[in-house]
C-alpha angles and dihedrals in degrees: 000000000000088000092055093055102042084051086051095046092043087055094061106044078055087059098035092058090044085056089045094049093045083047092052089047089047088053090044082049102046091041087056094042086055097053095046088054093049086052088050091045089051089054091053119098110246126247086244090067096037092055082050081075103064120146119258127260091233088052091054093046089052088049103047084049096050088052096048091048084054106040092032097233142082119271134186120219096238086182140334129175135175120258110221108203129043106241116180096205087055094054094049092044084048096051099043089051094046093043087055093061113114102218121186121201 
């Protein structure tokens, strides 16, 4: 029966160390993860430079003219931002959602 036990208990200081040493590598991995995201944040541009960017009054007046001479009827820019890369699925996905538009004259 002792031999049982101390088999037992020997089982499971054997797991316990195996759970202690995977601990001790999640830790390794998550500290290293955290300092390769904060590499990749620091190549980022900042929001600071991206607001810089910012469309001109005159643009937005020749916009908001060019929409009312077409709908017939005044219209007020809410928002509009420049979109910085050209990605082809979010001009398909922009254009699917705009064509679907219904617009009465």
């Amino acid at each position: 029966m002792a031999t049982i036990a101390q088999e037992k208990n020997s089982a499971i200081m054997k797991v316990e160390a195996e759970v202690k040493a995977l601990h001790a590598e999640l830790e390794a991995l998550k500290m290293e993860f955290s300092a390769r995201i904060s590499a990749m944040e620091a190549l980022l541009p900042k929001h600071a430079e991206a607001a810089e960017e910012q469309i001109p009054a005159e643009t937005l007046a020749v916009i908001a003219a060019a929409v009312t001479a077409f709908l017939g009827k005044k219209v007020k820019i809410r928002a509009a931002e420049l979109i910085p890369t050209v990605n082809t699925w979010g001009q398909v996905g922009r254009a699917i959602v705009q064509a679907s538009h219904n617009l009465q004259r």
